[in-house]
SEPADREN-522581 format. One record per residue (C-alpha): residue number from 1; z, y, x. Coordinates in Angstrom, 3 decimals, decimal comma. Each point is the difference from the previous one (the first is absolute). Example, Ala and Ser with C-alpha at 12.3 -4.5 7.8 and 13.67 -1.06 7.14 Angstrom:
BEGIN
<pt><k>1</k><pz>7,800</pz><py>-4,500</py><px>12,300</px></pt>
<pt><k>2</k><pz>-0,660</pz><py>3,440</py><px>1,370</px></pt>
//
This chain:
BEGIN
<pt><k>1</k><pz>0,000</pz><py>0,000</py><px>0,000</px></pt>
<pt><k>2</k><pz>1,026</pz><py>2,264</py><px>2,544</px></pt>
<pt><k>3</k><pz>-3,577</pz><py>-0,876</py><px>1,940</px></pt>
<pt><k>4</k><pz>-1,578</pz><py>0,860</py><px>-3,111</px></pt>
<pt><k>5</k><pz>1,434</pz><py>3,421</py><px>-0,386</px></pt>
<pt><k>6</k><pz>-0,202</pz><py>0,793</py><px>3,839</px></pt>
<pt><k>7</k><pz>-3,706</pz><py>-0,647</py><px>-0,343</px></pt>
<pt><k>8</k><pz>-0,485</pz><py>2,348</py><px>-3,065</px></pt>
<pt><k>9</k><pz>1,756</pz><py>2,388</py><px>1,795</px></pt>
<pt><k>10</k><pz>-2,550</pz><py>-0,086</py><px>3,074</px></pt>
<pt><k>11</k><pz>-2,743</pz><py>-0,057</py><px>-2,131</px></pt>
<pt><k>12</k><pz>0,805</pz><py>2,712</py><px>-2,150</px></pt>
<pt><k>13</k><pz>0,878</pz><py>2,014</py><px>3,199</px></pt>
<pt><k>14</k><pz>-3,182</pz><py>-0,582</py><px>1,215</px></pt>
<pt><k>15</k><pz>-1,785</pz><py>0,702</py><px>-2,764</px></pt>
<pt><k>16</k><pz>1,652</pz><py>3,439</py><px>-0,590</px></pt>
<pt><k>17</k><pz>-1,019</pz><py>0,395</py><px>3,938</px></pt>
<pt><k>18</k><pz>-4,115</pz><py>-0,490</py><px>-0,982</px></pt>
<pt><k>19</k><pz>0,699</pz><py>2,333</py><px>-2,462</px></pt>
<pt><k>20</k><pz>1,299</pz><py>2,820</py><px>1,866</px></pt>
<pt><k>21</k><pz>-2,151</pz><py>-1,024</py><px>3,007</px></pt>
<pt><k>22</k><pz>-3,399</pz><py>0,781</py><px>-2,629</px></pt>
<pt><k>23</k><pz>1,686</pz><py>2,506</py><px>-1,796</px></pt>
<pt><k>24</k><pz>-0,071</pz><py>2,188</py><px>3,370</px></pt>
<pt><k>25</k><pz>-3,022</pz><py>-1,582</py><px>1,215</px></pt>
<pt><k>26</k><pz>-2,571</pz><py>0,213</py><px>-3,041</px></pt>
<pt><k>27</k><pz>-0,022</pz><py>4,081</py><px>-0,085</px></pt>
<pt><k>28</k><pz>-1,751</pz><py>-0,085</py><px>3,697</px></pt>
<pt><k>29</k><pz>-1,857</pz><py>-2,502</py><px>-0,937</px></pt>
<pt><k>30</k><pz>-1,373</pz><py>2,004</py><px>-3,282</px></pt>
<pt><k>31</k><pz>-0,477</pz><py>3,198</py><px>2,657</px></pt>
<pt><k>32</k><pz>-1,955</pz><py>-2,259</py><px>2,495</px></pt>
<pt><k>33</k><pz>-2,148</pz><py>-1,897</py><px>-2,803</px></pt>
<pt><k>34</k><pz>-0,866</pz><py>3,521</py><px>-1,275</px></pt>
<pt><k>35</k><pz>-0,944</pz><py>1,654</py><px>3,015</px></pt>
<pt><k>36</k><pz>-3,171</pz><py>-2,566</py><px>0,692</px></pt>
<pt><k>37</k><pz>-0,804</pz><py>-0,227</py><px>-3,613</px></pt>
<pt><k>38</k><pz>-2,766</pz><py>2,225</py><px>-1,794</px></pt>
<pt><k>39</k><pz>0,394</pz><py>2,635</py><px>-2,348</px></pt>
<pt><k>40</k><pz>-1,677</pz><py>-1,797</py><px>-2,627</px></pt>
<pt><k>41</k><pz>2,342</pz><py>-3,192</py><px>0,140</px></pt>
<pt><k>42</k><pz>3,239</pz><py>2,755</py><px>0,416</px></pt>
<pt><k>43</k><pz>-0,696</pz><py>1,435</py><px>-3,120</px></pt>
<pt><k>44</k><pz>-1,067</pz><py>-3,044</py><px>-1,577</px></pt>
<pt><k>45</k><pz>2,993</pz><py>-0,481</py><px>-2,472</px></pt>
<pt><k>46</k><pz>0,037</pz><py>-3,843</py><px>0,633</px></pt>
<pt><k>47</k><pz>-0,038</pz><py>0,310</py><px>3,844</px></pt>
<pt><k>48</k><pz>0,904</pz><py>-3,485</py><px>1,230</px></pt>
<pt><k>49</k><pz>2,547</pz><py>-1,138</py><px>2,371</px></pt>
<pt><k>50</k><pz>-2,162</pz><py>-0,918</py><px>2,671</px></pt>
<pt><k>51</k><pz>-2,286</pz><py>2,378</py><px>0,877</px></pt>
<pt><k>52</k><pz>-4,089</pz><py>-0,629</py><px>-0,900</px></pt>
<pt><k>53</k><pz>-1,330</pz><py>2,325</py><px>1,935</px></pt>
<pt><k>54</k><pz>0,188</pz><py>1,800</py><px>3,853</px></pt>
<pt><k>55</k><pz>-0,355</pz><py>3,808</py><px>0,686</px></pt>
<pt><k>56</k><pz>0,945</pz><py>2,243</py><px>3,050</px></pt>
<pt><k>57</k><pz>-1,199</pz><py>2,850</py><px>-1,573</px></pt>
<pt><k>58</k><pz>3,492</pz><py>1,468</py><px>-1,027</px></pt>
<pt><k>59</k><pz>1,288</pz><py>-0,256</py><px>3,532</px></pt>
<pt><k>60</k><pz>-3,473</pz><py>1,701</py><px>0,668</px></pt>
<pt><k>61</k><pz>0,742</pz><py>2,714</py><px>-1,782</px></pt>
<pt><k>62</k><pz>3,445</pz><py>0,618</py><px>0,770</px></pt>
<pt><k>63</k><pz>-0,957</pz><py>-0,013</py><px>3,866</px></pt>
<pt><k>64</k><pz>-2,747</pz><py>2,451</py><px>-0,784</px></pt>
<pt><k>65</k><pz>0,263</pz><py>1,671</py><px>-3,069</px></pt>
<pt><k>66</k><pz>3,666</pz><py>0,890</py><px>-0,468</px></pt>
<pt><k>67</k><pz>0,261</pz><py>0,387</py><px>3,512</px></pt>
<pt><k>68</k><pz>3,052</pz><py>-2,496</py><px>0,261</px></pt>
<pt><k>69</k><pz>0,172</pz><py>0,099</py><px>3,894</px></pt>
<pt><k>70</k><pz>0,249</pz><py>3,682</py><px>0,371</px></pt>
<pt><k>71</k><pz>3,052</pz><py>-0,428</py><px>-2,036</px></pt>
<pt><k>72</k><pz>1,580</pz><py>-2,760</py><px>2,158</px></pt>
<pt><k>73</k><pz>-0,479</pz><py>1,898</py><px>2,551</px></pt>
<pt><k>74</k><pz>1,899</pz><py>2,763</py><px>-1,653</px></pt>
<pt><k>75</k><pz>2,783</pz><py>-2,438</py><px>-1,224</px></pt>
<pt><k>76</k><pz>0,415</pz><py>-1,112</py><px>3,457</px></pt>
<pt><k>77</k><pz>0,269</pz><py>3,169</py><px>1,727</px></pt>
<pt><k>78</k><pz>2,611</pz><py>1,270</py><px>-2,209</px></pt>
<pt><k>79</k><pz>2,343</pz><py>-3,278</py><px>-0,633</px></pt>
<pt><k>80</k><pz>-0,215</pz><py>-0,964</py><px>4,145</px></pt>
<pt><k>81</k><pz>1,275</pz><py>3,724</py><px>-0,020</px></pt>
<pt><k>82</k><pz>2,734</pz><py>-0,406</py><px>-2,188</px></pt>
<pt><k>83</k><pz>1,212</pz><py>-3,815</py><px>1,476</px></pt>
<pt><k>84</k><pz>0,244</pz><py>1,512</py><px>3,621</px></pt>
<pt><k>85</k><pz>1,552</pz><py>2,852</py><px>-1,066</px></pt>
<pt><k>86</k><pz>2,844</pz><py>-1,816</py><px>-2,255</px></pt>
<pt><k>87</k><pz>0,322</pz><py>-2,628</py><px>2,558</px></pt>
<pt><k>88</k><pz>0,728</pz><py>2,238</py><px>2,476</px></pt>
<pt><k>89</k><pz>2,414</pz><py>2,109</py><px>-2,006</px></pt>
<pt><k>90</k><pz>1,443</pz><py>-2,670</py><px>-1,575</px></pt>
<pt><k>91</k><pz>0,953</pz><py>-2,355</py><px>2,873</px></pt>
<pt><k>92</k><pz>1,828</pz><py>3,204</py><px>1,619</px></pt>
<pt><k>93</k><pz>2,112</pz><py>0,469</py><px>-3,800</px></pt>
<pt><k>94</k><pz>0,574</pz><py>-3,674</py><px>-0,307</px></pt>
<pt><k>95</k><pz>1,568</pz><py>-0,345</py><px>3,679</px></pt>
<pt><k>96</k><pz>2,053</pz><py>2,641</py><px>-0,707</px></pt>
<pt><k>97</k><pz>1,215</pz><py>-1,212</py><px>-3,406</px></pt>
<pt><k>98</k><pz>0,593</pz><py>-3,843</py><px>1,372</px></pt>
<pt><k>99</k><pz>1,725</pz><py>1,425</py><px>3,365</px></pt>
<pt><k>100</k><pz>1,530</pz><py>3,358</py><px>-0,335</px></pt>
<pt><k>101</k><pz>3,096</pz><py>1,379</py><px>-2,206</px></pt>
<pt><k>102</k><pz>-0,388</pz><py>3,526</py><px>-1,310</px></pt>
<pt><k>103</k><pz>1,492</pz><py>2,459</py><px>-3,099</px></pt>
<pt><k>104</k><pz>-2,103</pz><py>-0,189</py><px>-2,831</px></pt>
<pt><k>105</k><pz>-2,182</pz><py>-3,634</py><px>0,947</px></pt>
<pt><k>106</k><pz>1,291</pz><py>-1,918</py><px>-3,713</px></pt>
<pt><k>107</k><pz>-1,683</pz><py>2,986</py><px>-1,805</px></pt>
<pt><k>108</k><pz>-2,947</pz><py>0,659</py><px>1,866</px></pt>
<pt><k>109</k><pz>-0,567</pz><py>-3,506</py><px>-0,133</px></pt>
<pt><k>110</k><pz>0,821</pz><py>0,251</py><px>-3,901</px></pt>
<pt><k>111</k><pz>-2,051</pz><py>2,963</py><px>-0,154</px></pt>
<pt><k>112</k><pz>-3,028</pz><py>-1,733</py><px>1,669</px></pt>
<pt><k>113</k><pz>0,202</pz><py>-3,057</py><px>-2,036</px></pt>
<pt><k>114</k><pz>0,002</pz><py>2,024</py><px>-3,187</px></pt>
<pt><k>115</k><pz>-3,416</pz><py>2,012</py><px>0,964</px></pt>
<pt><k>116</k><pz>-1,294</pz><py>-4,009</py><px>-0,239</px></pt>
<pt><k>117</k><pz>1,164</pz><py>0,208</py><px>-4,176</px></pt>
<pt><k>118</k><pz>-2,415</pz><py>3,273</py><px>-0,800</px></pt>
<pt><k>119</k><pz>-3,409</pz><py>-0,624</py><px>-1,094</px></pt>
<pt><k>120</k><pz>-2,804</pz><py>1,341</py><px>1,694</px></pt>
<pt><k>121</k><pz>-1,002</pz><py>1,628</py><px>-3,673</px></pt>
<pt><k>122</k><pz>3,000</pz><py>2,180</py><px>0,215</px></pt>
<pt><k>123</k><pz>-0,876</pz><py>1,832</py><px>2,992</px></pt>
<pt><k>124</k><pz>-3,562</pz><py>-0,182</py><px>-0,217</px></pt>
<pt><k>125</k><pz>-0,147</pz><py>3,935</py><px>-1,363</px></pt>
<pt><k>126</k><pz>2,067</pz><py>1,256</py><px>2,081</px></pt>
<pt><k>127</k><pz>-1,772</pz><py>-1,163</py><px>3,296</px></pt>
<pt><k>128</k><pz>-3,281</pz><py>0,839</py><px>-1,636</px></pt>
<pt><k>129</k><pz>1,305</pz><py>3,555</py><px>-0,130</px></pt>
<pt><k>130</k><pz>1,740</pz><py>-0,594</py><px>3,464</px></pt>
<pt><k>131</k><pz>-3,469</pz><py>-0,643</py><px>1,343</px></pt>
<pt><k>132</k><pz>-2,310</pz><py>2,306</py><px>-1,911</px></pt>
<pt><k>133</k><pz>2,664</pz><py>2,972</py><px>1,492</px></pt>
<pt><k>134</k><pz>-0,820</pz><py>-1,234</py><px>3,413</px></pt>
<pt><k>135</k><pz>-4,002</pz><py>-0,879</py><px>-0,442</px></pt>
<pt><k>136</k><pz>0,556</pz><py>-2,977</py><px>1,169</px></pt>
<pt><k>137</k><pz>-1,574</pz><py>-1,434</py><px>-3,139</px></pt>
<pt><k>138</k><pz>-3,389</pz><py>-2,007</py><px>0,726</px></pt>
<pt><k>139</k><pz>1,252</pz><py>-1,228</py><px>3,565</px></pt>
<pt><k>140</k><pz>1,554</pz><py>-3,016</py><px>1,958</px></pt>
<pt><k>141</k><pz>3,781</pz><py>1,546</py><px>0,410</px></pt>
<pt><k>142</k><pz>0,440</pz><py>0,311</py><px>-3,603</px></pt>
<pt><k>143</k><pz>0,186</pz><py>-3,588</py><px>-0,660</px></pt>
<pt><k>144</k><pz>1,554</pz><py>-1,027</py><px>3,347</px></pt>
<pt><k>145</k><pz>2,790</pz><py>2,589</py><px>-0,098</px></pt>
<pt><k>146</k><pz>0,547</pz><py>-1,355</py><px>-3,484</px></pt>
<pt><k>147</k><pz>-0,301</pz><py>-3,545</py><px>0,766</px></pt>
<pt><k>148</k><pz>2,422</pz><py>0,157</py><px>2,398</px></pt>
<pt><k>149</k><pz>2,634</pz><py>1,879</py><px>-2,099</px></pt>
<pt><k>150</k><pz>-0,187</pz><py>-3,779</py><px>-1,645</px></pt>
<pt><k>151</k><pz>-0,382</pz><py>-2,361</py><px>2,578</px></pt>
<pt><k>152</k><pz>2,428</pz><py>1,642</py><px>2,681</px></pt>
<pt><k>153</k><pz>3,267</pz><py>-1,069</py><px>-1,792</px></pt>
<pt><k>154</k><pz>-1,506</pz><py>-3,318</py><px>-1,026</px></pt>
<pt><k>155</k><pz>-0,964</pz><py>-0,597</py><px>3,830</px></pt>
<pt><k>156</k><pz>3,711</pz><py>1,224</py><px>0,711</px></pt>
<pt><k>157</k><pz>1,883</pz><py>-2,662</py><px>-2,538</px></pt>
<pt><k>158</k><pz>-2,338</pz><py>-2,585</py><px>0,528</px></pt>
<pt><k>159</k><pz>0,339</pz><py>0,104</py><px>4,143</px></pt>
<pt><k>160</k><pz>4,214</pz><py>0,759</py><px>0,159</px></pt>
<pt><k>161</k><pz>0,166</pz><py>-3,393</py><px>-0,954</px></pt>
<pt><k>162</k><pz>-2,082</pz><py>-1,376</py><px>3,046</px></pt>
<pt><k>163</k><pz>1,677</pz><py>2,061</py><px>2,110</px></pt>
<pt><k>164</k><pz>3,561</pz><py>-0,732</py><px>-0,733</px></pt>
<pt><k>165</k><pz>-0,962</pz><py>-3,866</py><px>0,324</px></pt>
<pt><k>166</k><pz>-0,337</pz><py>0,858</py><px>3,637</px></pt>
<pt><k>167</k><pz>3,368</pz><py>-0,836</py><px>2,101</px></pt>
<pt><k>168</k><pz>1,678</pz><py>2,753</py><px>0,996</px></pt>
<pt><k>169</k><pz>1,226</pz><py>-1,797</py><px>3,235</px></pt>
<pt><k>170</k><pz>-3,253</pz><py>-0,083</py><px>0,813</px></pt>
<pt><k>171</k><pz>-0,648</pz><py>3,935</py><px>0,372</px></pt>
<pt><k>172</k><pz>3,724</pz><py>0,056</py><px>1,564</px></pt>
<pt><k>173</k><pz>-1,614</pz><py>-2,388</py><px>2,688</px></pt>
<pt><k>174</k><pz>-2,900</pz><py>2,275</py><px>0,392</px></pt>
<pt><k>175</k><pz>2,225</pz><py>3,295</py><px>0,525</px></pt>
<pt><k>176</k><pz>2,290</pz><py>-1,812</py><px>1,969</px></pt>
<pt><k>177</k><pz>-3,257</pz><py>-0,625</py><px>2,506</px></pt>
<pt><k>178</k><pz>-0,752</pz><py>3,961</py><px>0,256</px></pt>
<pt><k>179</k><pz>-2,700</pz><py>-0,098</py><px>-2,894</px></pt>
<pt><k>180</k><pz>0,257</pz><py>3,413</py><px>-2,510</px></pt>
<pt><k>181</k><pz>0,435</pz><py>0,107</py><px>-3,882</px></pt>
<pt><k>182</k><pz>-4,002</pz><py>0,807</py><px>0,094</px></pt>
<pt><k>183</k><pz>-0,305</pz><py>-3,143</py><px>2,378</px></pt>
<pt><k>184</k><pz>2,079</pz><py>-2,510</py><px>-2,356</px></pt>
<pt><k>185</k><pz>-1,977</pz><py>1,188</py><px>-2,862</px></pt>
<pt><k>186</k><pz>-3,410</pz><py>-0,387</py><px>1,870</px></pt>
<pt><k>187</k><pz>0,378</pz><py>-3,170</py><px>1,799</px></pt>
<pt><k>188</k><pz>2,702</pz><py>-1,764</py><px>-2,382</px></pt>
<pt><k>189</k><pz>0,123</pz><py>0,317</py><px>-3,307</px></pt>
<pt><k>190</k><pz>-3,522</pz><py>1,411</py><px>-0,986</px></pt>
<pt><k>191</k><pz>-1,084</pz><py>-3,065</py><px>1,668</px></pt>
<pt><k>192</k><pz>2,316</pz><py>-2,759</py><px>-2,115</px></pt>
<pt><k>193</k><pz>-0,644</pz><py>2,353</py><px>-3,140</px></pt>
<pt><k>194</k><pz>-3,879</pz><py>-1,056</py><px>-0,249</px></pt>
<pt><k>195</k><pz>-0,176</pz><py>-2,475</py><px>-2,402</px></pt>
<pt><k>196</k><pz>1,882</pz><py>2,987</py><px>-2,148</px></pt>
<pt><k>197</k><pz>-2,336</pz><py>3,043</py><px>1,506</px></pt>
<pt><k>198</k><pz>-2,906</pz><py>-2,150</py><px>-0,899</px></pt>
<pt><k>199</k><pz>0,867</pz><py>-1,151</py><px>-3,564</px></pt>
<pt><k>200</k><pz>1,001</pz><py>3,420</py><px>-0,779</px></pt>
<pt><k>201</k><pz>-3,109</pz><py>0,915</py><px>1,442</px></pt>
<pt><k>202</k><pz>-2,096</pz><py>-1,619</py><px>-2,024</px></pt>
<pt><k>203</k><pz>2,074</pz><py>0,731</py><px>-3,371</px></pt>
<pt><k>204</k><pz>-0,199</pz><py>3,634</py><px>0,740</px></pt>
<pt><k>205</k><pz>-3,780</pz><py>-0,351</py><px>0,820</px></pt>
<pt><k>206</k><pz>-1,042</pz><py>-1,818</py><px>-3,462</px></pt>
<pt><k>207</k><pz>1,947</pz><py>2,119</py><px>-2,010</px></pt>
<pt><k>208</k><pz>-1,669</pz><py>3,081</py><px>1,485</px></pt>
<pt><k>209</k><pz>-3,198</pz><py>-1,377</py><px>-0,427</px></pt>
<pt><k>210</k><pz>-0,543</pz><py>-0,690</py><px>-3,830</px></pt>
<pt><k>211</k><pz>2,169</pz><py>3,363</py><px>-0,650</px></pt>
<pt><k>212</k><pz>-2,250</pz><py>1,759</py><px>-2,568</px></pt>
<pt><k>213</k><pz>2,146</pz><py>2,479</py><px>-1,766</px></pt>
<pt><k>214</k><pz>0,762</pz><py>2,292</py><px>3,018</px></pt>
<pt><k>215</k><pz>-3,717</pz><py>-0,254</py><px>1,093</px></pt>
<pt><k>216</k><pz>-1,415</pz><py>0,480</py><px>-3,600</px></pt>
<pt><k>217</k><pz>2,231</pz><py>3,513</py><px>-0,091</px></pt>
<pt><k>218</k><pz>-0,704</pz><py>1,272</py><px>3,387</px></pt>
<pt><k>219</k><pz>-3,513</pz><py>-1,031</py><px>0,793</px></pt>
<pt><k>220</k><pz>-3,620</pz><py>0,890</py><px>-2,128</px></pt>
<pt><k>221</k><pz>-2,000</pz><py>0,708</py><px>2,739</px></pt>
<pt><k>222</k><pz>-2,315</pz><py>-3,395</py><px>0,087</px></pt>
<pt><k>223</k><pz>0,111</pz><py>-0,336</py><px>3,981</px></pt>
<pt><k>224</k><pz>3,260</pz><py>-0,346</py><px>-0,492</px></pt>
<pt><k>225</k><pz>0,725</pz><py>-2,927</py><px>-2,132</px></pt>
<pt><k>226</k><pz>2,425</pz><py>-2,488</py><px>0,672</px></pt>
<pt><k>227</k><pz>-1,118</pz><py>-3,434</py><px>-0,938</px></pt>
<pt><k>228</k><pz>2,464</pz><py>-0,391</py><px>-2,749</px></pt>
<pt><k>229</k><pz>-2,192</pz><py>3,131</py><px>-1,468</px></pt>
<pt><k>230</k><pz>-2,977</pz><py>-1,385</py><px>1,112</px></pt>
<pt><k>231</k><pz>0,107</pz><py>-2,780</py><px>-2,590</px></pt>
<pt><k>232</k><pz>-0,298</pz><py>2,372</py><px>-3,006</px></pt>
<pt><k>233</k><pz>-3,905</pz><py>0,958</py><px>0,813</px></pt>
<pt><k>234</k><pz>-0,261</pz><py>-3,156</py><px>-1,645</px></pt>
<pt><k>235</k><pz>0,988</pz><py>1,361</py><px>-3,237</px></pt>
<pt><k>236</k><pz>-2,887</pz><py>2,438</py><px>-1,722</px></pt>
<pt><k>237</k><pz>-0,923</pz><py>1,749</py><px>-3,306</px></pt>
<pt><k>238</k><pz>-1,576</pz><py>-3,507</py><px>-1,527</px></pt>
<pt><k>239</k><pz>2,432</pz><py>-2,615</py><px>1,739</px></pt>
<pt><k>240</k><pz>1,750</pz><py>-1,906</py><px>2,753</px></pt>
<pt><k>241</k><pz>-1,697</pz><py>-1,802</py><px>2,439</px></pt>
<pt><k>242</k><pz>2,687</pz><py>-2,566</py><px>0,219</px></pt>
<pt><k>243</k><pz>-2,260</pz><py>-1,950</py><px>2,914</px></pt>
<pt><k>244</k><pz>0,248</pz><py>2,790</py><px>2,011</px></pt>
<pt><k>245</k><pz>3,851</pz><py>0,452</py><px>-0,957</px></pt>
<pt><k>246</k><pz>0,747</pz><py>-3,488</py><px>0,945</px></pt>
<pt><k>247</k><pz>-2,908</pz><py>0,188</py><px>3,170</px></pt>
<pt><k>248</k><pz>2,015</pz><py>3,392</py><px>1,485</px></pt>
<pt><k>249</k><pz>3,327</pz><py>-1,626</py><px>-0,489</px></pt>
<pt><k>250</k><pz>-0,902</pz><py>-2,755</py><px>1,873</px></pt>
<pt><k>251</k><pz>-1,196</pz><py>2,047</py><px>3,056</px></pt>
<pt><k>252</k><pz>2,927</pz><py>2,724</py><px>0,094</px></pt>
<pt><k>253</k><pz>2,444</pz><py>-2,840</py><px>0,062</px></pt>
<pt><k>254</k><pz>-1,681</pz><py>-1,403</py><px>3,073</px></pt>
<pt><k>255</k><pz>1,752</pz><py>2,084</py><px>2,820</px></pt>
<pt><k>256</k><pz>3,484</pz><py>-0,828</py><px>-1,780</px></pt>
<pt><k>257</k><pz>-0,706</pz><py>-3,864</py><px>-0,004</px></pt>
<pt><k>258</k><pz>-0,938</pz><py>0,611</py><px>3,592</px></pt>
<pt><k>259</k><pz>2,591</pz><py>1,779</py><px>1,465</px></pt>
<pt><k>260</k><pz>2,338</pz><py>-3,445</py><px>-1,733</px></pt>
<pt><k>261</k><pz>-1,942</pz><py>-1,816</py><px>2,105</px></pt>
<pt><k>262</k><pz>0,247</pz><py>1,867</py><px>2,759</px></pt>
<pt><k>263</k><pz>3,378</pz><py>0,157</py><px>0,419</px></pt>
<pt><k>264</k><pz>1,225</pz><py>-3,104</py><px>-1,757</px></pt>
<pt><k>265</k><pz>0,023</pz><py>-2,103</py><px>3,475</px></pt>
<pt><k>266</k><pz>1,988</pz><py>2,750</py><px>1,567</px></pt>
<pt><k>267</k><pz>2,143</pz><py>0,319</py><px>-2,922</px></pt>
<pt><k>268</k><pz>0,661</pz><py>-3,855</py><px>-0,096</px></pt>
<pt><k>269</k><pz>0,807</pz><py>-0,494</py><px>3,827</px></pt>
<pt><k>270</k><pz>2,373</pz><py>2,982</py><px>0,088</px></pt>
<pt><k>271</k><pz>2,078</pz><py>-1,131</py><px>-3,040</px></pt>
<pt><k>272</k><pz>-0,409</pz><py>-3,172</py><px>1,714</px></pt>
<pt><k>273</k><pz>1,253</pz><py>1,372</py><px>2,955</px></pt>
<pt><k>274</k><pz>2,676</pz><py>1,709</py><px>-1,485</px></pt>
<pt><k>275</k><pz>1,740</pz><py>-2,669</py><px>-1,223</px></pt>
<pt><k>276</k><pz>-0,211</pz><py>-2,081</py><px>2,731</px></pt>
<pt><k>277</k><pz>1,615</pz><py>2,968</py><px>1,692</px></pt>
//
């Protein structure tokens, strides 16, 4: 009996599993499937499963008509802007939260937490004004000064954590040997932070890249567009083109995919490392 109902049990689990598995799975399917297939089988309203037919004309036309790598180029000057920049701020904010006592750190701390609970819709006018004041409207700072307003104190949280999993006899050791606070930081704990810096890294760079509402506010000039924005030159007077939707989501979500790959071997042998440490 017991057999019996331990058996159930791993076949229901499993089953719930499959479920899940194609329940995340099916939606990039559907965007893949409709990338390739024509317009006339898209709008067909008993498009099949499987796909009947083969186009690359809606990758065609993103590449050349909407102009989709002029925006990528765009998206990745302004979010490699606004990682190195947070990175770099934040690493120097998290040390000192994880290894320094000063007045006020529980409410700063508090304060920059709490900046995390406001919607970007709340503050949206006010930097739009911010930024018209300043003409800075129409140009690369505007969103990467704003982006980073965001992604600094996430970088911060996110990387005290790392940091404070770092033994602190081990920087004792290092000043004991003549090395400097800059020195410990540089050649000790940056180092065993990685898998941290990169994850963070990569969180802070996908979250800056399909940002639309910031861009959408700040940015009409065409040359301009982010690839977020670049996506709704799809949409026109008479319709969607949902194959080109589905053919420019595919390609903006290349360089993200890559960097994972990227870094996912150097991300696995330091947290490897880590622990072993």
């Amino acid at each position: 009996m017991y057999t019996m109902k331990r058996k159930g049990y791993v076949v229901c689990k499993y089953v719930l599993y499959a479920g899940l598995l194609l329940f995340l799975i099916f939606p990039l399917y559907w965007i893949v499937t409709t990338a390739f297939r024509t317009d006339k089988e898209i709008v067909n309203s008993a498009m099949a499963l499987i796909p009947r037919t083969f186009t690359l004309e809606h990758f065609r036309a993103a590449v050349v008509e909407v102009d989709l790598l002029k925006c990528l180029k765009n998206s990745l000057v302004v979010t490699l802007i606004t990682v190195v920049i947070s990175l770099a701020t934040g690493l120097l904010m998290a040390y000192a939260f994880a290894r320094f006592s000063f007045r006020g750190k529980n409410f700063l701390n508090m304060t920059i937490l709490f900046t995390q609970f406001i919607p970007a819709v709340a503050y949206i006018i006010p930097l739009y004004l911010i930024m018209s004041k300043m003409k800075m409207l129409n140009t690369y700072p505007s969103l990467w000064i704003t982006y980073l307003g965001s992604a600094f104190p996430v970088t911060m949280v996110l990387l005290v954590n790392y940091i404070r999993d770092v033994p602190v006899s081990l920087e004792e050791a290092a000043r004991i040997d003549g090395c400097s606070r800059f020195q410990v930081m540089m050649h000790i704990t940056f180092p065993l932070s990685v898998p941290g810096i990169v994850s963070t890294s990569i969180y802070v760079f996908i979250s800056i890249w399909q940002e639309y509402l910031i861009a959408v506010s700040f940015i009409s000039n065409e040359k301009l567009y982010t690839v977020s924005m670049a996506l709704t030159r799809f949409q026109g007077p008479y319709g969607t083109d949902w194959g080109g939707i589905m053919a420019g989501a595919l390609i903006i979500s290349i360089p993200a995919i890559a960097l994972f790959l990227c870094t996912r071997k150097m991300f696995t042998n330091n947290l490897v490392g880590g622990i072993k440490g």
